[in-house]
N, C-alpha and C positions, 0 to 999 in steps of 0.2 A: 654726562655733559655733552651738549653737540659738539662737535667735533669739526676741522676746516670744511669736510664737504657739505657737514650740513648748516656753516656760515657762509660757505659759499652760495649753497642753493638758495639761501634766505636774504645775500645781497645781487645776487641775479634777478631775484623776485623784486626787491624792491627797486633796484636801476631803473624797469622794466616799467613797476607802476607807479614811482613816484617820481621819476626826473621831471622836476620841471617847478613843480606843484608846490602852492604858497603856501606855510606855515600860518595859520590865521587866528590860531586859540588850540587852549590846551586845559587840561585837567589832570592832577598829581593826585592819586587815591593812596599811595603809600610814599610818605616824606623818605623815607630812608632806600629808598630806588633811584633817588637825584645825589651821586657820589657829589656834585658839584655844577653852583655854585651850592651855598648854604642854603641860601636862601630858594626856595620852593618859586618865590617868585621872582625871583633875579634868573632864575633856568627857563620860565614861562615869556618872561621879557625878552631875553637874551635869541629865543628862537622864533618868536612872533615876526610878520612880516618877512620873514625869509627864505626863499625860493630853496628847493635841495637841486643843489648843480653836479653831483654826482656821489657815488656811493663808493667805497673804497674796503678792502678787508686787511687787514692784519694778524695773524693769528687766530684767533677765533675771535678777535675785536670787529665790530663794525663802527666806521667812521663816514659820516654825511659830510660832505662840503657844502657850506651856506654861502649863497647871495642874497645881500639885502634890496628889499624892494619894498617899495612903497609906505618907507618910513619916514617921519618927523625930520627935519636935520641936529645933527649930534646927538641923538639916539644910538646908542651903540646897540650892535647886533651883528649878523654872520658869523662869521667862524665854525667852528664843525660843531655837529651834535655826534657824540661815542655810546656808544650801546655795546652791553658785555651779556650776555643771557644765561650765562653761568648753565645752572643744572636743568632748571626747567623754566627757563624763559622763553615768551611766543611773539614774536613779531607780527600782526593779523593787518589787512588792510581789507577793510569794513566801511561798513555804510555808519553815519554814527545812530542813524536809528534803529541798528544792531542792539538786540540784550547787553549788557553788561554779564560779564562772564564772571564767577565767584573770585578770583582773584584776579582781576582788572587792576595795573597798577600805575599804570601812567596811559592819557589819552589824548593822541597831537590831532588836530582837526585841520584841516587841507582846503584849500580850495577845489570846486567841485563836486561838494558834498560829499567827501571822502574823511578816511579817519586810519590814520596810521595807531594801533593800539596794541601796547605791554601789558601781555598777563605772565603772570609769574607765580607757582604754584609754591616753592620755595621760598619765593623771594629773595634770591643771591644777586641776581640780576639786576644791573647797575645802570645807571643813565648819565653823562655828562653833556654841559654846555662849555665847549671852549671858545673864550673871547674871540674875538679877533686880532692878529698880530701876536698872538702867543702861541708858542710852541705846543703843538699836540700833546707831546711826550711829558711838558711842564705840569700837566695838569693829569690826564692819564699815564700815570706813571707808570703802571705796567706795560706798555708797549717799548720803554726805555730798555726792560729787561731778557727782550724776548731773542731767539737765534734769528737763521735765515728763515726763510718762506721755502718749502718743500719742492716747490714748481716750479722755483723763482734759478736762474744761473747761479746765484751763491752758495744755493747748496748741489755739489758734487760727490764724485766717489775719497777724493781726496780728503775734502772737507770732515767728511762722516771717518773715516781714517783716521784723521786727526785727531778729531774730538771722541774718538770713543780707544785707541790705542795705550794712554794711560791712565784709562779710568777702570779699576777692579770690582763696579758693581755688574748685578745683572743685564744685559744687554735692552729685557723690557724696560725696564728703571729706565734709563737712560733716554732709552725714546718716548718717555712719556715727561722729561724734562725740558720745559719750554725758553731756557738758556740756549741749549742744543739746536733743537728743529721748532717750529712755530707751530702750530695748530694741528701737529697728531697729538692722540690721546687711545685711550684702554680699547676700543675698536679694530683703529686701523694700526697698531703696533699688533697687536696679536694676528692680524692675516699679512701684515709685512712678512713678518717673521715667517710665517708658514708657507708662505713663496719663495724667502730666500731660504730655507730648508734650515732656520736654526733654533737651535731650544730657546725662549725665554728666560733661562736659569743662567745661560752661558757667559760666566764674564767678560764684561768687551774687551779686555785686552788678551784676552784669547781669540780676538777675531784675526783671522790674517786681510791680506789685499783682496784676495778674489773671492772671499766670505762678503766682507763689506759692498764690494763693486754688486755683487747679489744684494744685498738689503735695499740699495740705493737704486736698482731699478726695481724693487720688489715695492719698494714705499711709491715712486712715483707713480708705479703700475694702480696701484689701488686706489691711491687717491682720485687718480685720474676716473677710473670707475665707477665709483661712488658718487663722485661730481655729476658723471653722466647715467648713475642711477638716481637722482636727486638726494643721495642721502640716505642714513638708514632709518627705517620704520621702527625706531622703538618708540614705546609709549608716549613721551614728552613730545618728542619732535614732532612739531608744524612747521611748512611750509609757508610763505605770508598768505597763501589762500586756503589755509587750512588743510591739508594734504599732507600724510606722510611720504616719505622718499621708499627706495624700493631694493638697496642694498645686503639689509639684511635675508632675502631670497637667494643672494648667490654666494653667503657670508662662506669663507674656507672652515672657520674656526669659532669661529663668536657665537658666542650664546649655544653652541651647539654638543655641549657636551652630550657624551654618550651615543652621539651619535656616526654612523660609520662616517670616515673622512673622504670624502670626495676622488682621493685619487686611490686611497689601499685598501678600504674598508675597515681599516683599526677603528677604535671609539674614541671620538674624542675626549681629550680629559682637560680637569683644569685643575688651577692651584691657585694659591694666594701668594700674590709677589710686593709685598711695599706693601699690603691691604685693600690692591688689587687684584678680582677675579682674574685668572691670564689662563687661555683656551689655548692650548696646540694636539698636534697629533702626534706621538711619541716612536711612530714608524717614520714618517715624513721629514721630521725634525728631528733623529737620529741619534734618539736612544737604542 
């Protein structure tokens, strides 16, 4: 599943080439990609005629702010359009006499012969229209649930302290619980961890203060990275111009088992934690 830096890179992309640009028509190739409204065309209505005035991230949510423009009066309309891309969703920004891609699942048309377009290989990936004057949260519920933002002043050495000092599962667990911290998952927890030097397996309430005070610039450090590698290059991930990001080149621990570790030459190994793959180095991280 992409991960904050690679929803980061993909609302940087779109800020970039859609602020401004009218929503003019659209095409729903998979009904069950529109979380809301019900109606297939109450989501196509709801986004018509209205300008994107800016792009927002939340966790690994993407949130449009709509202005209306150039509608009927009392036509309702504006309010945000949310986008979740789950495991393999693509956000493309196309020409619309671009192919249709095999799973093409939602298609927004733009003014200036442009085409904002969801492909979804899985199809987990979700779409919302929120009214206007209602609560984001009322309707994308998942964003009610989620912790701080990583990058964000809310989360600190204290905070991660707090939230992880009476909790007795493994310390990966944990960082990949999006109550806790927002938008890490199984990538960037596994090279957190191998910066601040601690196993995976380690109950978090084994962590002391100056373990943690390590995680917490360990996790910013990487994120921040990644952001400024676009993203990592696996399979699924696109960029909105088609491009993957360039992370996985300088990855500590991911995807790399077997391979020597960057600072000792050990192999790296992995193991299954929750029923996820988790990659560390077992010299580094101090077994």
């Amino acid at each position: 599943m992409p991960e904050l830096p690679e929803v980061e890179t993909v609302r940087r992309g779109l800020e970039t080439a859609t602020l401004g640009a009218l929503i003019v028509g659209g095409e729903v190739h998979l009904e069950r990609t529109i979380a809301h409204p019900v109606s297939v065309g109450a989501f196509l209505a709801g986004l018509s005629h209205c300008a994107i005035a800016a792009w927002q991230r939340r966790g690994k949510y993407l949130l449009a702010r709509l202005e209306v423009r150039d509608r009927p009066s009392g036509e309702k309309g504006g309010g945000w359009l949310g986008v979740h891309l789950r495991m393999t969703g693509q956000l493309l920004w196309l020409s619309p006499d671009e192919p249709l891609q095999k799973h093409t699942r939602v298609r927004l048309f733009l003014d200036g012969d442009r085409e904002l377009r969801f492909v979804d290989t899985r199809s987990f990936g979700q779409m919302w229209w929120v009214p206007p004057q209602t609560p984001v949260e009322a309707i994308v519920s998942g964003l009610a649930q989620l912790g701080p933002e990583p990058l964000s002043a809310d989360f600190s050495p204290d905070y991660l302290y707090e939230q992880l000092r009476r909790r007795h599962r493994p310390i990966k667990t944990a960082l990949l619980d999006q109550g806790i911290l927002a938008g890490l998952g199984n990538i960037y927890a596994d090279e957190s961890l191998f910066l601040a030097g601690i196993l995976p397996m380690t109950p978090c309430n084994d962590l002391d203060r100056p373990q943690t005070q390590r995680l917490y610039e360990s996790i910013v450090k990487v994120l921040q990275t990644a952001i400024a590698a676009g993203g990592t290059s696996f399979s699924t991930f696109l960029n909105l111009h088609g491009v993957n990001g360039n992370y996985t080149g300088v990855a500590w621990v991911y995807k790399r088992t077997g391979e020597p570790c960057r600072l000792c030459a050990t192999a790296i190994e992995r193991v299954k934690l929750a029923g996820r793959s988790t990659h560390f180095c077992p010299q580094c991280q101090g077994i």
